[in-house]
C-alpha positions in Angstrom: -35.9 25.7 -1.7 -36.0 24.5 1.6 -32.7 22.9 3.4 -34.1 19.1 3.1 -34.7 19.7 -0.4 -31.3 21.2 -0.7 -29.6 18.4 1.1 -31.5 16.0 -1.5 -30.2 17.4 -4.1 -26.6 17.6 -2.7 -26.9 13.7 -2.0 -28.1 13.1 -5.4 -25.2 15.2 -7.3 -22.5 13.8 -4.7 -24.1 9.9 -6.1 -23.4 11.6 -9.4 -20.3 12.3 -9.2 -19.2 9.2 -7.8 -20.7 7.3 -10.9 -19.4 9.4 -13.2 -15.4 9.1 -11.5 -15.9 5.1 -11.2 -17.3 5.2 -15.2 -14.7 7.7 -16.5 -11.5 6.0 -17.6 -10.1 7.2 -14.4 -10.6 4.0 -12.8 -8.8 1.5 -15.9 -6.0 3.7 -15.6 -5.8 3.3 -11.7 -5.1 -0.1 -12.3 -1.8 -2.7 -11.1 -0.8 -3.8 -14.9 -1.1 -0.1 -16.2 1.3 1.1 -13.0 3.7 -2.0 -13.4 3.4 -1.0 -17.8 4.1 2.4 -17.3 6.8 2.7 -14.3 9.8 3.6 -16.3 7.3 6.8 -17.9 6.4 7.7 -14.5 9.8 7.8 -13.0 10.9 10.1 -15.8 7.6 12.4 -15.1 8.9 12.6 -11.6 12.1 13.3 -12.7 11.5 16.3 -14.6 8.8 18.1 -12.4 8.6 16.4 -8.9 7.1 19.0 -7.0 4.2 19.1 -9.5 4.2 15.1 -9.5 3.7 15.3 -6.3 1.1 18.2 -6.0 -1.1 15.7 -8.6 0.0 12.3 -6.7 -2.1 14.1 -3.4 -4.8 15.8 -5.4 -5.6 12.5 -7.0 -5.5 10.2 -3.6 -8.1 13.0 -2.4 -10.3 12.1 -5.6 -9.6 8.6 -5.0 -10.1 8.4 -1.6 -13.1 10.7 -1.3 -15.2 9.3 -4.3 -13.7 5.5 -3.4 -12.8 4.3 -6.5 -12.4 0.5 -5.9 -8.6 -0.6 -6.1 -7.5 2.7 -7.1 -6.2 3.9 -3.1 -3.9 0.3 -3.1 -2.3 0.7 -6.7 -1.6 4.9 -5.9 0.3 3.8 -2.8 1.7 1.0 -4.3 2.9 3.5 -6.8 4.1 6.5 -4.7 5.9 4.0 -3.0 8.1 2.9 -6.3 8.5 6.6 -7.4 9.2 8.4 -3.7 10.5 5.5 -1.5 8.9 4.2 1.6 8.9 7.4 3.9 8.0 10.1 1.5 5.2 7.8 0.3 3.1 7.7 3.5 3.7 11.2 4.1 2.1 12.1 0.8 -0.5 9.5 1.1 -1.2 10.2 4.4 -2.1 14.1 3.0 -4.2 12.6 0.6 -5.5 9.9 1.8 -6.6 11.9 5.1 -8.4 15.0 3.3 -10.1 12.7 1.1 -11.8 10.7 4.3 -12.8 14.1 5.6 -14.0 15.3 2.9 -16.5 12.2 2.7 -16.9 12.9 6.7 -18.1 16.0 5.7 -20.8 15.4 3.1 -22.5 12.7 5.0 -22.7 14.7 8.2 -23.9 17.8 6.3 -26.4 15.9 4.4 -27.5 12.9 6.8 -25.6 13.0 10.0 -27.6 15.6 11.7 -30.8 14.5 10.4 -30.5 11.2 11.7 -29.1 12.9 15.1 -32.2 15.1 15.4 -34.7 12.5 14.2 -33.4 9.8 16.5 -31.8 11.5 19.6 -33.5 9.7 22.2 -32.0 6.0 20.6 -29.2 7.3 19.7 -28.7 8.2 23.4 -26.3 5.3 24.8 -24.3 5.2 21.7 -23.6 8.9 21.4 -22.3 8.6 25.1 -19.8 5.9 24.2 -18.5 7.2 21.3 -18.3 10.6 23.1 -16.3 8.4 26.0 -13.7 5.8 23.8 -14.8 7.6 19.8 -10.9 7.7 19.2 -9.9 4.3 20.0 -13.2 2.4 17.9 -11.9 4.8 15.5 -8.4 3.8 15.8 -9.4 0.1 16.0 -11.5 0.2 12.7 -8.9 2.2 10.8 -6.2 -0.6 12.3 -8.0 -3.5 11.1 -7.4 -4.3 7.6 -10.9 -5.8 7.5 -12.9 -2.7 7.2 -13.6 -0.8 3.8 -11.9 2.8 4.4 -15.0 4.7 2.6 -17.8 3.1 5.0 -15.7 4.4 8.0 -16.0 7.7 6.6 -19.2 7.3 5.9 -20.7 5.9 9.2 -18.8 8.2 11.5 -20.2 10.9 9.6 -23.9 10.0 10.4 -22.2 10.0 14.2 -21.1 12.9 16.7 -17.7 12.3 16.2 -15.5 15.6 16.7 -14.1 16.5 12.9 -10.8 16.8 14.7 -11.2 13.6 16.7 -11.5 11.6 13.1 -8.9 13.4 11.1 -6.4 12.7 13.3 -7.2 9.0 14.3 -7.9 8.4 10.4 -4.2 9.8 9.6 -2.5 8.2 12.5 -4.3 4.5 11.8 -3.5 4.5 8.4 0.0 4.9 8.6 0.7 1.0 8.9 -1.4 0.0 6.4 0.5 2.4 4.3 3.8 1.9 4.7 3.2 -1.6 3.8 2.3 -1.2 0.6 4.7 1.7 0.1 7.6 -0.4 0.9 5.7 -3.1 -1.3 6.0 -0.5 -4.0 9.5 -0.6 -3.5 9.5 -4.2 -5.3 6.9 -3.2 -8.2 8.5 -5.2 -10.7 8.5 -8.9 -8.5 4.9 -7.9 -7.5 2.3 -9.5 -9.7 -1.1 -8.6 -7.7 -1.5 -6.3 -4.6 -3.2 -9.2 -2.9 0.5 -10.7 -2.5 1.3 -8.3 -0.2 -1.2 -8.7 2.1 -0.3 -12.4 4.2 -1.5 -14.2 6.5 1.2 -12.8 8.7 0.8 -9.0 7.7 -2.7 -9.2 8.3 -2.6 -10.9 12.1 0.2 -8.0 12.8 -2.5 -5.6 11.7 -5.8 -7.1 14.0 -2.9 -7.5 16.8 -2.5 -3.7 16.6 -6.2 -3.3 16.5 -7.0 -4.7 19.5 -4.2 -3.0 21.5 -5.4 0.5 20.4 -8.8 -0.8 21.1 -8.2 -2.4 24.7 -8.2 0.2 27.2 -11.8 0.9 26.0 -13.3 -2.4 26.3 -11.5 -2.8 29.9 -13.1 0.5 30.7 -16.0 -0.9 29.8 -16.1 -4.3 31.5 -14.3 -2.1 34.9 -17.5 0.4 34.9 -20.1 -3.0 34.6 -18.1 -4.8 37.6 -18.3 -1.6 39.8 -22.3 -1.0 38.6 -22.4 -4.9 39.4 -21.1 -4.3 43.0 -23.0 -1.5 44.2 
């Protein structure tokens, strides 16, 4: 079997796997009334065996966050929030949350990325440059922004030249905000009657403010390098 044909067959059992997760009961159970029905059961789970509570709560943000089942990455914060407080909860979200993105970094560079890099090297040219140049802070910026879904950014900067290293780390330090939000949010789970609460006007300029002050230096290193080209 040759490597495209391999790489086929990859992308269609990774497809499969995703369908199956999202129509397994998985996804009803990842859901705000179930958590807000069954907090009191939960707490005494994590009671009785937290360091296994926790070992699941991290496998199953991986799952979650690697085969993006809708909603489910916004009610599993919410919820490690209301069973490990604030701090703890980003930590162990962070783990998850983190893996699961490179794990989806992963399977669309093996099976796409360098394809489309080897097919299209000569367009892809002028991008690869920039990303090489400012990669972290887009990165940072789209991560930031509470605007973008978190598995197309995996996705997309899989099909890029993006270090591994360079995503993992700007994936786990730009998704700490977002995160403690709804952790402290978790906090409150019995005044909270949808997710969507949380997220304000207010919350969500904070958030695009942030954004554009991790993404700033490279757009004024951009608009410094066309003034000098301009120049000379």
């Amino acid at each position: 079997m040759t490597k495209q044909r391999k790489n086929i067959l990859l992308l269609f059992v990774c497809i499969g796997a995703i369908i199956a997760v999202r129509q397994s009961p998985l996804g009803s159970m990842l859901a705000f009334d179930n958590l807000k029905l069954h907090r009191e059961e939960l707490l005494i789970l994590v009671h009785n065996h937290y360091l296994l509570s926790i070992a699941l709560f991290v496998l199953l943000y991986i799952v979650v966050a690697g085969l993006t089942i809708p909603g489910g990455a916004v009610v599993l914060t919410l919820g490690g929030g209301f069973l490990y407080g604030t701090t703890l909860a980003t930590l162990y979200v962070n783990l998850g949350a983190t893996a699961g993105a490179v794990a989806s970094f992963l399977i669309a560079r093996y099976l796409l990325g360098q394809q489309l890099q080897d097919k299209y090297q000569q367009q892809l040219g002028r991008f690869n440059r920039e990303m090489e140049a400012a990669g972290s802070r887009y990165l940072l910026f789209l991560r930031l922004a509470p605007i973008f879904p978190f598995s197309l950014i995996n996705f997309l900067s899989g099909l890029t030249r993006v270090p591994l290293k360079t995503f993992a780390w700007t994936t786990s330090l730009g998704i700490i905000p977002g995160t403690a939000v709804f952790a402290y949010a978790g906090r409150q789970l019995g005044s909270i009657n949808s997710p969507a609460e949380i997220l304000s006007t207010n919350v969500i300029m904070a958030f695009m403010l942030l954004a554009c002050f991790a993404l700033f230096p490279a757009v004024f290193s951009r608009i410094k390098k066309k003034k000098t080209f301009g120049h000379g």
